[in-house]
N, C-alpha and C positions, 0 to 999 in steps of 0.2 A: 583842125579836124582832119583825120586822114581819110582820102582817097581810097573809094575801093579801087582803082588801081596800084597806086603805091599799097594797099595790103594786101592785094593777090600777091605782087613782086615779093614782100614780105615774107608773106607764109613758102612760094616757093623758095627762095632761100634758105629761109630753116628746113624746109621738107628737103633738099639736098644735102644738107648739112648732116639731118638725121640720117639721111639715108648713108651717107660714105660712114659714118658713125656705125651701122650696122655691119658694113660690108667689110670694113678693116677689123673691127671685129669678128668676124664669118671668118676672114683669111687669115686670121691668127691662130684661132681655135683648132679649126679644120684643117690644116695643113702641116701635113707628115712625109717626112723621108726627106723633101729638098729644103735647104735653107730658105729663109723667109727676107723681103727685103724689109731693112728697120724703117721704112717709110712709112709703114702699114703703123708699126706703135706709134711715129710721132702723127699721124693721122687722127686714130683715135683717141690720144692725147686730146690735140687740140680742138676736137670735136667734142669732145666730153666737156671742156672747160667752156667752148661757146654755148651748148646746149644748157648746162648746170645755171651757168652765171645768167643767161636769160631768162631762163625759167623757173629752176627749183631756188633758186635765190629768191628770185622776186617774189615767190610764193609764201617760201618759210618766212620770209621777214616782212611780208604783208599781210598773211593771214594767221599763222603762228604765232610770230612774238610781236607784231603789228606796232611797226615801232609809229614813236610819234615825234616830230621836230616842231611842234609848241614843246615838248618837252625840253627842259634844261639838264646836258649831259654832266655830268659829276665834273665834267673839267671846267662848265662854266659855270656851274653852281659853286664851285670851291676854287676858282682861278685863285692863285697865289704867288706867278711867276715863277714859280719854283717846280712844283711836285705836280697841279694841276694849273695846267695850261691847254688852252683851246689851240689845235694844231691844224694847218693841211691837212686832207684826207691823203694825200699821195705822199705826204713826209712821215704821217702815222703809218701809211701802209710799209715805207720803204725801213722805218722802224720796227716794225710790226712779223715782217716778213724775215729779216736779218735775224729777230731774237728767236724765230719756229727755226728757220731753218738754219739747223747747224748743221753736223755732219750726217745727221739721219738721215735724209733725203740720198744722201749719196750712199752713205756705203749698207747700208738694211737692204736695198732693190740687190747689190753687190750679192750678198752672201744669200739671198735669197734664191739667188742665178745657179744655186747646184740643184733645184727642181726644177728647171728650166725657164723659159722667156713667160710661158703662160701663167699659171700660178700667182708670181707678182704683179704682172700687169694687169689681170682681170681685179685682183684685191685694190691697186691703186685706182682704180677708176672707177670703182665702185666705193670701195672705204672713203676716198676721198670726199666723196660729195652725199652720198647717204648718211657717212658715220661724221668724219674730220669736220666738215664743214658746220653742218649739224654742231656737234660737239664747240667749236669754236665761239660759233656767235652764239647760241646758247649763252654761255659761261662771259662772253663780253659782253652783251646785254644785260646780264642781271648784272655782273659788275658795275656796268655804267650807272645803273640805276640805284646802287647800294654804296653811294660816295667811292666807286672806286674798292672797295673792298676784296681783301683776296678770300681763293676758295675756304680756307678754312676757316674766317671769317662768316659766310655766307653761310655755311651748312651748320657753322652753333647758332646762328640767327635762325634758320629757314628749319632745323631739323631736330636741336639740342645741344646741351653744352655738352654730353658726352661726346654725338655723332663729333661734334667739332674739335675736341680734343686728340680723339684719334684719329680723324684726318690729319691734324698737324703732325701726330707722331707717325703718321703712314707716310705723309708728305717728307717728312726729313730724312728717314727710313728709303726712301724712292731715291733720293735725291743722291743717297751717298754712292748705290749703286750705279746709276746712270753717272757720276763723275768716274768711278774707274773705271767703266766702260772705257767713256770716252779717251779718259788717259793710257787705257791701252791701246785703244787706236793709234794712237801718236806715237808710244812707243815702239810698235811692231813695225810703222811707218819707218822711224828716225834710227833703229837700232842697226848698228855697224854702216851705218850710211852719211861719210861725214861731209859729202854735199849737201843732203836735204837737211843735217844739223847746223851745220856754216849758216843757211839762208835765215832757216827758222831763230838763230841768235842774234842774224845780222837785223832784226826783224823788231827786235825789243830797244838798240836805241834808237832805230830812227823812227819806235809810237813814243819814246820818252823825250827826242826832240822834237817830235810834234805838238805834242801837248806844253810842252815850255815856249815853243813857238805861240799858240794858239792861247796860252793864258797870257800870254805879252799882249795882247790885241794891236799890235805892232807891222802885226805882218797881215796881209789880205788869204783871207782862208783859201781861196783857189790856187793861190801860188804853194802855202802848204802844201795842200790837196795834191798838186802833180808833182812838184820836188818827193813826196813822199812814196807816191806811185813810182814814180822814176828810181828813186834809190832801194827800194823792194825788188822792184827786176834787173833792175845792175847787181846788188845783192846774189838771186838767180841766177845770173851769167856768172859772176866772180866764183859760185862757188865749182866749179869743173877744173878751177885750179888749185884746188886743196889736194886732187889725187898726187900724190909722191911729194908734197911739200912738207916741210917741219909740223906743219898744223895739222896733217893727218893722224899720228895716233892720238891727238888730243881730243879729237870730234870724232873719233872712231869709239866710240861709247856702245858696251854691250845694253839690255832690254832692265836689268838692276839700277844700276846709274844710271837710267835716263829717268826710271820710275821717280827716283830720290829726289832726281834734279826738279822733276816736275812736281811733285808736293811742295819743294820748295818754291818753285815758282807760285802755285796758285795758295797757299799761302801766304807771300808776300804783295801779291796782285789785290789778295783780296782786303788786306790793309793799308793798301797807298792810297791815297786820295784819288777817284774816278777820274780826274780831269788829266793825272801824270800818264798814266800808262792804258786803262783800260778804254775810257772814249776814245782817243786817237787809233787804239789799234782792232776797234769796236767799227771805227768811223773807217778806215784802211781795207777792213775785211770785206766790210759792203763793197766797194768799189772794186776788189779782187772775185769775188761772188758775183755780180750781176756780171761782171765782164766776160770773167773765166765760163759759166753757165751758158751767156747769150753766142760765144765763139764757139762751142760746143753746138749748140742747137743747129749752129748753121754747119760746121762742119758735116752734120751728119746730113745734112739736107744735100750739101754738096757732092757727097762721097756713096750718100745711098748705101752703107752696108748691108749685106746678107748679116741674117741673124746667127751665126752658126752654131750656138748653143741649139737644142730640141726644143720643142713648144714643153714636152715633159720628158724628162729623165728617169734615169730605174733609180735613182735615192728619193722617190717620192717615199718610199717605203719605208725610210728613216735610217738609212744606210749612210748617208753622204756625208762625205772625206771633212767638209769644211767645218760642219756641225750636225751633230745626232739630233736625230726628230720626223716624223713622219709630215707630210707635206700639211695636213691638218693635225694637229695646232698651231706647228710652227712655224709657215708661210706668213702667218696675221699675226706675231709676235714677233718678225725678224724684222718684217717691213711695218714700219710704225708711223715715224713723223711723214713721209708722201701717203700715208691713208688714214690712220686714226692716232692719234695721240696724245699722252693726259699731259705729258708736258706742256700744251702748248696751253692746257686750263692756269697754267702758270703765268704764262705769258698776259692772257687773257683777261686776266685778275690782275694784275701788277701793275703795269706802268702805262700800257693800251690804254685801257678806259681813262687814265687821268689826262689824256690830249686828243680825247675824241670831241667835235665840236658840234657835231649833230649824230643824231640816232639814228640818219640813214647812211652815213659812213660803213657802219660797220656790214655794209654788203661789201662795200670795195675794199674794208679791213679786214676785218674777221673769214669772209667767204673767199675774195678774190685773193689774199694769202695763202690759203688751205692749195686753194685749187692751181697756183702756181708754182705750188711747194710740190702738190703731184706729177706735176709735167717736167719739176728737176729729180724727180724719182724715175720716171721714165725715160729719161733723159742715160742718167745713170747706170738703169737698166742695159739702155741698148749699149754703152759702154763695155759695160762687163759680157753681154752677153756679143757681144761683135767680135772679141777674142774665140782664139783656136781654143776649145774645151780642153786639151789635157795642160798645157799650158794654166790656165785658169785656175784648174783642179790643184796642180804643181804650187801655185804659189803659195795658195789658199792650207795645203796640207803639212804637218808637222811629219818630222820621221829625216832619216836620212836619206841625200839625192836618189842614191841609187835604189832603197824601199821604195820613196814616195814613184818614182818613174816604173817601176816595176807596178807599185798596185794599182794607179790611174791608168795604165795600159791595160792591166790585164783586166780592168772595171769597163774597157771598152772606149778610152777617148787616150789613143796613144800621145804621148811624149815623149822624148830623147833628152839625154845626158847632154847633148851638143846643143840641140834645141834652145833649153832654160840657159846653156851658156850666152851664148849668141843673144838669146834676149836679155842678160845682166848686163853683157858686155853694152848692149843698144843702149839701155837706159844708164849707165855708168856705175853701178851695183858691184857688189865683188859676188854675190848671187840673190836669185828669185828665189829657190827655196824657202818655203816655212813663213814669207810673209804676212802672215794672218793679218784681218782685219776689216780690211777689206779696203782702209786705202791704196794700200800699195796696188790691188787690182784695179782698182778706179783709172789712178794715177797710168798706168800701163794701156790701160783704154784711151784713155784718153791724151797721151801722148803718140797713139800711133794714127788717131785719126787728126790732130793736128798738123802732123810731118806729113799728112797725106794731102792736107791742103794745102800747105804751103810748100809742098814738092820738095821738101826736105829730111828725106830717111836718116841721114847725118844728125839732123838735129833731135832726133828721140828723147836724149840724155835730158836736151834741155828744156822741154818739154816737157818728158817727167819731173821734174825735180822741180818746175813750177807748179805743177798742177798736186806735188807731195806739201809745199810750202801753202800754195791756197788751204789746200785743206786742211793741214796740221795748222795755219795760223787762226781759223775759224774755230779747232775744236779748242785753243788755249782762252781764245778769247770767251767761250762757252764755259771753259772751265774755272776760268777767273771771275768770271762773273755769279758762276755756277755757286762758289764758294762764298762769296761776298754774300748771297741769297739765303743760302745755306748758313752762313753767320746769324745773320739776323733771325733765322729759325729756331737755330740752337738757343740763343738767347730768351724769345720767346718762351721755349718748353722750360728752359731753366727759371725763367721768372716767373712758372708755375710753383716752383719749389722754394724761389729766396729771389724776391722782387727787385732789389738793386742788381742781379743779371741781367734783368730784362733792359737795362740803359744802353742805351745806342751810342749816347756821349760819354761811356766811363771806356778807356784806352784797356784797363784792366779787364771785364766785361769782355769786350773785344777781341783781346786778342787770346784769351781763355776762349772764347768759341771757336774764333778760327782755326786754333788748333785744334779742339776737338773734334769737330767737322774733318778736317784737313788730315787727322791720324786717320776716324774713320774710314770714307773714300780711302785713303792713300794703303789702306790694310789690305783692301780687296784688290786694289790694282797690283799689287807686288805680290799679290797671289796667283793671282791671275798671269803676271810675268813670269813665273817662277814652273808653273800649271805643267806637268811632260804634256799634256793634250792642249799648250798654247793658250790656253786662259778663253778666250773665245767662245770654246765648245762649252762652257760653265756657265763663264758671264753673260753672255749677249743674251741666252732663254733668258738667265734670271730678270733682264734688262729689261725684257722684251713684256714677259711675267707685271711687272713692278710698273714698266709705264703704261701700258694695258690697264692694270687695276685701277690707276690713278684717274684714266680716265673711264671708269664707271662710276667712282665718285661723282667727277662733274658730272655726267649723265644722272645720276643719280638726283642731286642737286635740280638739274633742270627735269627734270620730271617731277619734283616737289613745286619746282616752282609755275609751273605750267598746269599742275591742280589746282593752284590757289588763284590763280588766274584762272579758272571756272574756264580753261581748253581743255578738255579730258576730253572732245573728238579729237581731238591731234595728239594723244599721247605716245601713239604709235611713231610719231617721228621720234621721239629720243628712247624710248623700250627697244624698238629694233636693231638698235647700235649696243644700245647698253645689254640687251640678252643675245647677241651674239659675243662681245666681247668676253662677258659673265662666260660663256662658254667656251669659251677658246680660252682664257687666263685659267679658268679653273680644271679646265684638262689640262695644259702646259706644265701647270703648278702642282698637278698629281703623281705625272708622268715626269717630271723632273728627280721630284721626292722617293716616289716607289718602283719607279719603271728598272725592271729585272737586266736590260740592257746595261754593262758596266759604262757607256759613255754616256747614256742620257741619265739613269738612275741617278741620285748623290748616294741614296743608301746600299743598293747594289756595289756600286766604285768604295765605299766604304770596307763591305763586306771583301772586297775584291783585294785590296790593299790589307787587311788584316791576315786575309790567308797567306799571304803575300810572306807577312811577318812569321807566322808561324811555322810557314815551309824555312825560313830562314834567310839569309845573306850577310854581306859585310854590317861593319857598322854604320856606316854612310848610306847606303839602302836602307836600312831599316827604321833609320832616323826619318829617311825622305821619306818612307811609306806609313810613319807613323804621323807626320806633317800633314801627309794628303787625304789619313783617317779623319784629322783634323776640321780640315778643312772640307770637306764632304759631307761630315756634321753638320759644319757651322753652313755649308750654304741651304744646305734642307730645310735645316732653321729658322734662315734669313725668308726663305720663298714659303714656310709654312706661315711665318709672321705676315708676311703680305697678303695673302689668302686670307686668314685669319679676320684681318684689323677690317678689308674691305666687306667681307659677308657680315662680320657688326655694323658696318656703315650704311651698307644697301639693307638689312634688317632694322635696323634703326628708321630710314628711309620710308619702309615699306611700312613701318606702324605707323609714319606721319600718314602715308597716302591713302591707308585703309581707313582710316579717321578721318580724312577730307573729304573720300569718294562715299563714307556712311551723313555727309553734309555736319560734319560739327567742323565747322569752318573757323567760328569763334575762339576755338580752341588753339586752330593754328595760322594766324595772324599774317599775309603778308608782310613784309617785311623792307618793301621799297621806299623810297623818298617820296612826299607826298609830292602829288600835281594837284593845282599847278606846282611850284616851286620859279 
């Protein structure tokens, strides 16, 4: 029993806690003209994750979905060594955590930094723990609860076979675009850079001699383990001697070739057997992530930077260089996986719930994932945003040196011709210019507060080109995986049509989806490379659009499921995520399609490139601008489809809930494993 002494000390605790929680938040908001120190965000960072995880965790998953451990979770109801297995909480989480956080957390905070520090930061600390977290355990609770079933599973059970048919076809639909995305991150990242290509290649035999190590059971996995770390950062070092050697125009690969090479890769990734290449460099990536992340956290702690981006910038207006959009809607569509995201309902649904071992894990899974996923957004954040702003702008902006330095200056965050040189030259680049993505910004952050700690300006180079390799080896491993996922979806919808595709054991089956999956994605990313406005300014909304919707779905989902469970006082926890997000995706997704601005519009940029035509030019222009009509169409289309398929789904939704909340309950059945069990 506790001590009303030990719970005065208690409560004062948390009463400090809250309090500096209010006040780094005050000094953020409030504070104009001088730079801000980044101590103040990793403050309220981690004050938000102790306040959240103590309180509104305990709450939502005691009084909300009020889990139960006499319950038997789907991994121990269906244990089979295989597919369900009862796991550690801390090995599901360090699973759990690896598969949410890919490259989201890093570079969405990144490109969100041209409306300045505030904006993203208030959305991470708040999305995270109202909406993500919400949203997460949600969608892994009723997984748990439904053998492990994934969402579009749940929602033809919980809501109709239509609702669940087109969730699969939104699901696969989402899925292709968030792969080019990410393959263009990698590409803007590795293009004309044949050190960060050197490492990223030297990268793929030694997860293919791991995994032949580790199916041998021969060798002790911890000697793996560090032989493999060790040969990734020798990898690192070795590659700063590719400048002037024979091997340089070989790995000097323009943004076209590196696209190709990468469909080829995740292609081939996603038909080897799991255990050759993608666990080992799945298992690799974690230990380069928690490490790279936790040296970061502390560098900034050590080095205290000034914030010198602005709390708000003049492109909240939807002017800014990196991407067109006014700071609402597309602050909450850029930054995604550290606040809300439907991706992780993927996660969530998939391979989590089949090694949860009790039902109150998923506070330390489900929640304490989310919320650690926002503190590497803010993390990210102060990265990008501890850079000199025209710099930042510079990298971020397409155009020629001498354009981009001219119009970031005269936009008011000067930069020099000498400047961006002195900085390629630092980080070993042949130039900064035009690096979209927002790795390449990351990277540049975060190798100058490394060289700071370790009193090493000399070392920038190497430093960057570690921290381009962390990150490009996380998003191949996303993307390899991504496809494999994506297989077996494709198969699904096709064994709607002619049921021997639906076979998982026909090679033929297989590798027919793969590649269709794999042209898909692989269409938009060499669009997207090809893009004069760097593919970026198109894709990331459309991304951003697409995994947004996705997770209204799951919201959607867990608000059906939370009426049938006779909670309809608590409905308001998952409606306030899901009718903000509905609002933000369905603006994003308007102002994409019709918005008169030729960079945010599609149809506009359409119109724009037709005139184009008509006034005249070579035949090489005309071709291109007839390509870009193209392709301006088709992305209206693609973001009109997503809009579309979700308002069916959440209409669908709403006629299950108007029917539960009129009490014909009978009608619409829960749908859980019985308990006991």
């Amino acid at each position: 029993m506790t001590s009303p002494r030990s719970g005065f000390i208690s409560k004062a605790i948390w009463g400090v806690i809250a309090l500096l929680l209010l006040v780094s938040v005050a000094t953020l908001s409030l504070a104009r003209g001088e730079p801000v120190n980044a101590l103040w965000l990793v403050v309220a960072g981690v004050c938000t994750f102790l306040v959240a995880y103590r309180f509104h965790a305990a709450w939502l998953l005691a009084k909300v979905l009020t889990l139960d451990d006499e319950r038997r979770t789907a991994a121990v109801r269906h244990a089979d060594g295989k597919d369900f297995v009862p796991t550690n909480r801390w090995v599901v989480f360090g699973h759990h955590f690896a598969a949410i956080a890919g490259p989201g957390p890093l570079v969405g905070p990144v490109l969100a930094a041209q409306f300045g520090y505030l904006p993203g930061a208030l959305w991470m600390l708040v999305g995270a723990t109202l909406g993500g977290a919400v949203h997460d355990c949600v969608i892994l609770f009723c997984s748990s609860r439904r053998c492990g079933k994934s969402l579009g599973q749940m929602v033809s059970e919980e809501v109709g076979t239509f609702a669940g048919i087109i969730t699969l076809i939104g699901i696969v639909a989402i899925m292709v675009i968030i792969l080019a995305v990410l393959g263009l991150v990698v590409v803007r990242a590795l293009a004309e850079s044949p050190w960060g290509l050197f490492t990223i290649l030297a990268s793929m035999p030694i997860a293919l001699v791991m995994g032949l190590a580790m199916r041998s059971g021969k060798i002790h996995l911890g000697l793996i383990s560090a032989l493999g770390v060790a040969a990734l950062l020798l990898s690192v070092w070795a590659g700063q001697w590719i400048h002037g050697s024979a091997l340089e125009p070989w790995l000097t690969l323009d943004g076209r070739t590196l696209a190709v090479g990468i469909m080829i890769y995740g292609l081939l990734a996603s038909v080897l057997p799991v255990w050759l290449l993608l666990a080992p460099r799945d298992y690799l990536s974690t230990f380069l992530k928690i490490g790279a992340v936790g040296v970061l956290g502390i560098a900034i702690v050590v080095l205290s930077p000034r914030l010198q981006m602005p709390a708000l910038t003049k492109f909240i207006d939807g002017t800014g260089p990196v991407f067109a959009g006014k700071v609402f809607p597309f602050a909450f569509i850029t930054i995604a996986c550290a606040a809300v995201s439907g991706f992780h309902s993927l996660i969530a649904s998939g391979t989590t719930p089949k090694l949860l071992a009790r039902e109150r894990d998923i506070r330390i899974v489900g929640y304490g994932a989310m919320i650690t996923e926002m503190l590497v957004g803010i993390l990210a954040l102060i990265a990008a945003c501890s850079m000199v702003p025209g710099e930042y702008f510079a990298i971020n902006m397409k155009g020629t040196p001498a354009e981009v330095v001219a119009s970031i200056t005269a936009q008011g965050f000067p930069v020099t011709m000498t400047q961006m040189e002195a900085l390629a030259t630092s980080v070993g680049e042949k130039t900064m210019f035009g690096r979209s993505g927002g790795a390449p910004t990351f990277a540049v952050g975060m190798a100058q507060m490394f060289a700071g700690v370790f009193r090493s300006p000399e070392a920038i180079s190497l430093w960057y080109h570690f921290a381009i390799m962390f990150e490009a080896l996380f998003i191949l491993t996303t993307i390899d995986a991504g496809t494999r996922v994506g297989r077996f979806l494709v198969q699904d919808l096709g064994g709607l049509l002619w049921k021997p595709f639906a076979r998982t054991d026909s090679p033929l089956a297989g590798w027919s989806a793969s590649i269709l999956f794999v042209a898909a994605w692989g269409y938009f990313l060499y669009q997207g490379v090809i893009d004069p406005l760097g593919g970026i300014n198109s894709l990331w909304p459309i991304f951003g659009v697409a995994n947004q919707l996705l997770a209204v779905i799951a919201l959607s989902l867990g608000t059906t499921v939370l009426i049938k469970m006779r909670k309809e006082r608590y409905l308001w926890v998952t409606l306030l995520p899901l009718s903000w997000l509905l609002a933000v995706t369905l603006t994003a997704g308007w102002q994409k399609i019709f918005a008169a601005d030729i960079r945010l519009g599609f149809l506009s940029a359409a119109r724009h490139f037709q005139g184009l035509i008509v006034t005249g030019g070579s035949a090489r222009e005309i071709a291109g601008w007839k390509h870009q009509v193209f392709n301006c169409h088709l992305n209206a289309g693609i973001t009109a489809l997503f809009v579309i398929l979700v308002i069916l789904i959440v209409a669908s939704c709403a006629r299950v809930w108007i029917s539960l909340l009129a009490g014909r309950h009978d009608r619409h059945p829960l749908r859980e494993d019985a308990f006991p069990a």
